[in-house]
Legacy VTK file of the C-alpha trace (Angstrom):
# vtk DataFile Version 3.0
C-alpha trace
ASCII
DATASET POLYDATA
POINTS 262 float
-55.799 -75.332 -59.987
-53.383 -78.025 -58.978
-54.515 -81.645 -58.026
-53.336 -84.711 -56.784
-52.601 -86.910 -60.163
-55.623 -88.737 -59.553
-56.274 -89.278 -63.160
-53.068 -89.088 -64.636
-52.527 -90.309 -68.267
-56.546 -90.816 -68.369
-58.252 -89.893 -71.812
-61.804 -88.635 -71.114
-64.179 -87.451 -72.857
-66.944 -84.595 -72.146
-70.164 -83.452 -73.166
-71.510 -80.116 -72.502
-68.381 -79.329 -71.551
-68.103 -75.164 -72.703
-69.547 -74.332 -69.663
-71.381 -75.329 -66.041
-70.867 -78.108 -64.431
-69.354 -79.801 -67.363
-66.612 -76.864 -67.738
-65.437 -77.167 -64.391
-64.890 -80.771 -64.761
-63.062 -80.371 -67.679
-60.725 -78.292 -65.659
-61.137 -80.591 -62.790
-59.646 -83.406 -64.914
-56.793 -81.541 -66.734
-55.274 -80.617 -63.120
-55.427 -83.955 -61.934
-53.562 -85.297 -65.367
-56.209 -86.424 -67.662
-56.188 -85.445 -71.064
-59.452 -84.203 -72.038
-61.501 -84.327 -75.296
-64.942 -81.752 -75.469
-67.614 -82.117 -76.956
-70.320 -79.235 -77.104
-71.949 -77.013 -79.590
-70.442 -74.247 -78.467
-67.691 -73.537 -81.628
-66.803 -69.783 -80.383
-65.541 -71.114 -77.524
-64.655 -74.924 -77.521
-61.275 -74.736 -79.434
-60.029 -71.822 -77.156
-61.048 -74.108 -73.767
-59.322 -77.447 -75.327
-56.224 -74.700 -76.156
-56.051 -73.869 -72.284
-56.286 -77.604 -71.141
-54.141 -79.451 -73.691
-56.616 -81.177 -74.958
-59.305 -81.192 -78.014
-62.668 -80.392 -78.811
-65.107 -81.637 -81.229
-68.219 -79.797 -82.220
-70.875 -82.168 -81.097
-74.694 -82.499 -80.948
-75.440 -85.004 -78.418
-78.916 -85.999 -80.086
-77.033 -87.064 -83.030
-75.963 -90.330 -83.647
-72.989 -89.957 -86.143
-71.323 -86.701 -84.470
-71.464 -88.902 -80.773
-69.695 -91.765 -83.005
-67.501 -89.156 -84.195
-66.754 -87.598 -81.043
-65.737 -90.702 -79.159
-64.004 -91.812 -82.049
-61.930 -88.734 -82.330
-60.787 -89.592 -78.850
-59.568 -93.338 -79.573
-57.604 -92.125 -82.675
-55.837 -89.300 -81.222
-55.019 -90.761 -78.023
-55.351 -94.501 -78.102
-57.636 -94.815 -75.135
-61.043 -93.709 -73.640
-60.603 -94.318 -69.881
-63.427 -91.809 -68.591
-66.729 -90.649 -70.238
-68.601 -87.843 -68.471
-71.780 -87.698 -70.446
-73.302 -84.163 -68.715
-74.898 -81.939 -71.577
-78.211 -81.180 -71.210
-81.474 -78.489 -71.243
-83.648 -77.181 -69.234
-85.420 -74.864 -71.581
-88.464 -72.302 -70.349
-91.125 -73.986 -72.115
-90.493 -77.371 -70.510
-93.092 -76.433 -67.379
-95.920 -78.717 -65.908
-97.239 -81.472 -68.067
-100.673 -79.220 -68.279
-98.343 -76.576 -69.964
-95.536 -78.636 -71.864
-95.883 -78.893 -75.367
-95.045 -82.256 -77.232
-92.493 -80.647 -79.102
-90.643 -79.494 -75.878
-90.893 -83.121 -74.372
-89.398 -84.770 -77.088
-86.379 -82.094 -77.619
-85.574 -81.992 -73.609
-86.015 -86.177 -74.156
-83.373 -86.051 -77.464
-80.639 -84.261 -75.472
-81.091 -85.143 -72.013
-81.768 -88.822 -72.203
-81.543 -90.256 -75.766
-77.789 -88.421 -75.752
-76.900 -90.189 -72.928
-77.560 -93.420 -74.722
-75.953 -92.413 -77.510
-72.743 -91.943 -76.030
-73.233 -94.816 -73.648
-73.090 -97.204 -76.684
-70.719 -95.046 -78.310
-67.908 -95.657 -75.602
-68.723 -98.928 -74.503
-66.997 -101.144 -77.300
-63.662 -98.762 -76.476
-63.791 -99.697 -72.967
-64.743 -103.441 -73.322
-61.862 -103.648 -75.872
-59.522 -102.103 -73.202
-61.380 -104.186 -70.094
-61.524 -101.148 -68.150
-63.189 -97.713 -67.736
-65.151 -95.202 -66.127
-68.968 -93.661 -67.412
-70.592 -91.063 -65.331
-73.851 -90.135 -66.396
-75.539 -86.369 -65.075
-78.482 -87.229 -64.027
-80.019 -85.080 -60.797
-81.778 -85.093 -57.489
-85.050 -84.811 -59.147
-84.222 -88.147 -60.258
-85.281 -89.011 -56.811
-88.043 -87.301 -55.568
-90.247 -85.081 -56.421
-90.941 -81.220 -56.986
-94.458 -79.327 -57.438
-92.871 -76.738 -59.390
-92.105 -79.182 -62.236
-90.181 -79.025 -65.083
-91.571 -82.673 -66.397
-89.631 -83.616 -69.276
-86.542 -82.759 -67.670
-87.298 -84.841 -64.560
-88.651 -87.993 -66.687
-85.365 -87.439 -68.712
-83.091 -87.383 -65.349
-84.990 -90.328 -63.903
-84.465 -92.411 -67.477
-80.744 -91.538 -67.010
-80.433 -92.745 -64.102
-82.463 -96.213 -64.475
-80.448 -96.447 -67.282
-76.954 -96.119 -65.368
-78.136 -98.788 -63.055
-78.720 -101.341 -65.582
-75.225 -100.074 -67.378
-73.554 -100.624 -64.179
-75.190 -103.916 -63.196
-74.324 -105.523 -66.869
-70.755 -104.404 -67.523
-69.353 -104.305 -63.875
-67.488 -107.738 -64.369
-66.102 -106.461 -67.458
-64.082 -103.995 -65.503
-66.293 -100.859 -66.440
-67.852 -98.633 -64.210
-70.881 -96.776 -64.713
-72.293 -94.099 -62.600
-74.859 -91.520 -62.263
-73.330 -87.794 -60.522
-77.045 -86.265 -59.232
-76.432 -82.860 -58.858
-78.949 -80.594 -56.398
-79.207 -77.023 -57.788
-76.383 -75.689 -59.306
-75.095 -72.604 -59.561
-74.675 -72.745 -63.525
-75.688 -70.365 -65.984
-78.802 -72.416 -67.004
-80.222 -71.948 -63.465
-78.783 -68.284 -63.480
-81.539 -68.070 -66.435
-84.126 -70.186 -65.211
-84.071 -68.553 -61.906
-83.948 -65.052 -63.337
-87.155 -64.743 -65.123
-88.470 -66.389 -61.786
-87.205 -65.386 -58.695
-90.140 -67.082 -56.613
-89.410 -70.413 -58.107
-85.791 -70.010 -57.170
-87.066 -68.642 -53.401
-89.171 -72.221 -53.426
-85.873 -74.496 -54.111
-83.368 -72.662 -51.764
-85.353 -72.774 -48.894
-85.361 -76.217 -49.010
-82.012 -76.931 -49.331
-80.218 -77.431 -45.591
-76.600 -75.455 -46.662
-78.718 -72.900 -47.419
-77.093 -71.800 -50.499
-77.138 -73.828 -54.143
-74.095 -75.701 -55.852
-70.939 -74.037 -56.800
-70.132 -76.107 -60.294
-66.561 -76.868 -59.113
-68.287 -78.921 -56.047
-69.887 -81.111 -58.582
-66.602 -81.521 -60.737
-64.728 -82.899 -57.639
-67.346 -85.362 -56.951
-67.034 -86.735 -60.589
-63.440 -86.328 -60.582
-64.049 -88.845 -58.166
-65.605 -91.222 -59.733
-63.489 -91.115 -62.380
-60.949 -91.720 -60.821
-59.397 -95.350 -59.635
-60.068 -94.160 -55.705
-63.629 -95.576 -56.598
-63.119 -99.080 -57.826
-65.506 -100.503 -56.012
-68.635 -98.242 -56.929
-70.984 -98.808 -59.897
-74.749 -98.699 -60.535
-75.351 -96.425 -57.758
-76.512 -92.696 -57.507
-74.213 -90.496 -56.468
-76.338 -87.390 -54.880
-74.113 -84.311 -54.796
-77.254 -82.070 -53.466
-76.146 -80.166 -50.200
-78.459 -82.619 -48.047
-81.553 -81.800 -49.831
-83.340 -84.729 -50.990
-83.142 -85.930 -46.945
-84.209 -82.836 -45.781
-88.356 -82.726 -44.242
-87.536 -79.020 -42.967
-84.573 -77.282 -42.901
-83.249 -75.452 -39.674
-83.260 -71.796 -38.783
-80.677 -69.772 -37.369
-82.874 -69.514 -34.552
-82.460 -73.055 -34.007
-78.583 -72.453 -32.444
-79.112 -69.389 -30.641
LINES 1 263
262 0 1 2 3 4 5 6 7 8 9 10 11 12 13 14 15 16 17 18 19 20 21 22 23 24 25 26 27 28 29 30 31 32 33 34 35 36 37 38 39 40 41 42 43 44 45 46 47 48 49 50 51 52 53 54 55 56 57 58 59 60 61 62 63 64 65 66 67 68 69 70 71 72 73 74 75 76 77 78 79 80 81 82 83 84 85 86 87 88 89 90 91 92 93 94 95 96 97 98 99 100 101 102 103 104 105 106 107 108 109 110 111 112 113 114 115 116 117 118 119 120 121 122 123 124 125 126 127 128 129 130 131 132 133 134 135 136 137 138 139 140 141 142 143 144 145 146 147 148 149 150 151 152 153 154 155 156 157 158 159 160 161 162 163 164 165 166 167 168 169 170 171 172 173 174 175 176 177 178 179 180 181 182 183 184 185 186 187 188 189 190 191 192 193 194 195 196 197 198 199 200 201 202 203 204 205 206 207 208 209 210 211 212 213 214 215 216 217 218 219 220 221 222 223 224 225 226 227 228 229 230 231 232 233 234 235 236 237 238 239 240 241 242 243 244 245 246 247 248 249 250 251 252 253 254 255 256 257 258 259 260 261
């Protein structure tokens, strides 16, 4: 993959980035010239994807305050600089279902890594980037965000929806500081978490595509150009907002048929 320099000498950091959306980004960045620093659980594999990118990974769980201090602080130290954060890891585990199914203890966990991370690493950066009086924070949040779904997965969407009231205020209070702060809202995307989720349940995935006006779900390299994006300096003048990346779905009352052109 070649790019266009867009984020050349950039230090940015990653969560969840061993795979997904958060993988392709990493790669996303690396072509266009940032250096990139991962952070994920995933130790088999982290130090052989910060090999291939020139760049570093840290074994990292989000939910925990000293290894997101650790991770971001990693990044200053070895490089000088955080210019980018692209907080993205999260869960979407099987037992996180309606709220007349959903357990406590699966609402709090999908709440610890989805939302509470996202905090963590919010305040983690932020004292980097004030120092430096400039830099970029793009928070995953998602479409469901936004509206709603009757085939619910409710801790995950009250987690998305915190997320992204929370990148609003972010955005709102440190824009004259020079930092950015963003929320990428993916549609579905074609990740290995929905290759599970959608695998034990093909109807439920049958439910979401229809909807969906492309007709087809996310590739993960569509979401990593859109937060390449807003990494990047080519959007200087957006912050607070919600960047939907979701194939025209959440504007969508029907889709069309093929019928519909003949």
């Amino acid at each position: 993959m070649t790019g266009s320099g867009k984020l050349d000498g950039k230090i940015a950091v990653i969560t969840g980035g061993c795979s997904g959306i958060g993988l392709a980004t990493a790669r996303k960045f690396t072509a266009e010239g940032a250096t990139v620093v991962i952070g994920d659980l995933d130790t088999s594999n982290g130090s052989d994807i910060a090999r291939e990118l020139g760049g570093s990974f840290v074994r990292t769980n989000v939910a925990v305050e000293e290894e997101v201090n650790a991770l971001f602080a990693h990044a200053k130290s070895a490089y000088g600089r955080v210019d980018v954060a692209f907080n993205n890891a999260g869960i979407s585990p099987a037992d996180d279902d309606s709220i007349l199914k959903t357990g406590i203890e699966a609402w709090d966990k999908v709440q610890q890594v989805n939302l509470t991370s996202v905090f963590l690493c919010c305040r983690a950066v932020l004292p980097y980037m004030l120092e430096q009086g400039k830099g970029s924070i793009i928070n995953t949040a998602s479409f469901v965000a936004i509206m709603g779904a009757a085939t619910s997965q409710i801790s995950y969407t009250a987690s998305k929806g915190g997320v992204l009231a929370m990148t609003r205020e972010l955005g709102v209070q440190f824009a004259k500081k020079g930092i950015r702060v963003n929320a990428v809202c993916p549609g579905p995307v074609n990740t290995p978490l929905l290759q599970e989720l959608f695998a034990k349940d093909p109807e439920r995935a049958a439910r979401r595509l229809i909807h969906i006006p492309m007709g087809r779900f996310a590739e993960p390299e569509e979401i990593a150009n859109a937060v390449a994006f807003l990494a990047s300096d080519e959007s200087s003048f957006i912050t607070a907002t919600d960047f939907l990346v979701d194939g025209g779905l959440s504007n969508a009352y029907v889709t069309s048929l093929d019928a519909d052109f003949d």
